[in-house]
C-alpha positions in Angstrom: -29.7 117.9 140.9 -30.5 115.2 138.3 -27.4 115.8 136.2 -25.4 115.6 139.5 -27.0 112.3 140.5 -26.0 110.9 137.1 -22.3 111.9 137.6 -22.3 110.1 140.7 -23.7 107.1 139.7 -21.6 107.0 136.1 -18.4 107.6 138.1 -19.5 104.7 140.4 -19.9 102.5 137.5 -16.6 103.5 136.0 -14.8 102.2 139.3 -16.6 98.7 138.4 -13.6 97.9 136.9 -11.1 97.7 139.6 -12.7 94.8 141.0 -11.3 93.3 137.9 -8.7 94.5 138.5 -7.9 93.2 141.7 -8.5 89.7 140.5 -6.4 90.1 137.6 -3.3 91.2 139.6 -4.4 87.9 142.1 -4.0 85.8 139.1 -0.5 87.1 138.1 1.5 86.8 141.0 -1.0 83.0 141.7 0.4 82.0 138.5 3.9 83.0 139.6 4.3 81.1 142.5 2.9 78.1 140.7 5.7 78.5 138.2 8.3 79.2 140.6 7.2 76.2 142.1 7.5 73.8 139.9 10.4 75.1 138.1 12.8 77.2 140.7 15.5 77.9 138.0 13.6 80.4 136.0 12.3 82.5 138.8 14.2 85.7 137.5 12.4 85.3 134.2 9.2 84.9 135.3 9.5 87.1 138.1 10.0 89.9 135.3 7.0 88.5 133.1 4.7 89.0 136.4 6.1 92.6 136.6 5.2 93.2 133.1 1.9 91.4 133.8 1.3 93.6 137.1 2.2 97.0 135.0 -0.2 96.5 132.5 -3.2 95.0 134.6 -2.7 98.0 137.0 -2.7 100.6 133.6 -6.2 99.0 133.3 -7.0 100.7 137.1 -5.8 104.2 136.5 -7.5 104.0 133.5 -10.6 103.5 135.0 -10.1 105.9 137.8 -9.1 108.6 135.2 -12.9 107.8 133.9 -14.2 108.7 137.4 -12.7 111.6 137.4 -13.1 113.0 134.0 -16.7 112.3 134.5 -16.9 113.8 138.1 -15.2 117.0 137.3 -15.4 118.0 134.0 -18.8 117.3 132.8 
């Protein structure tokens, strides 16, 4: 019962990290508008630099939801 309680709450703490997340990938595409607003002409370029930012900000989520789930089902 204890040990099940302690998975719960560790996988719960392990999804603490999304909220980071979700700020992160607000602060990408925030900074891409502001570029795109000030300088139009290099929208494809920074449009693929926020991609690139998105991808790598978002390999932060799964790899906190793989946590969650390694520590939910295989301990």
């Amino acid at each position: 019962m204890v040990l099940m309680a302690a998975k719960l709450i560790g996988a719960g703490l392990s999804t603490i990290a999304l909220a980071g997340v979700g700020a992160g990938i607000g602060t990408v595409f925030a900074a891409l508008i502001t570029s795109v607003a000030r300088n139009p002409h290099l929208m494809k370029q920074l449009f693929g630099y926020a991609i690139l930012g998105f991808a790598l900000t978002e390999a932060i989520a799964l790899f906190a939801l793989m946590m969650a789930f390694l520590i939910l089902f295989t301990f």
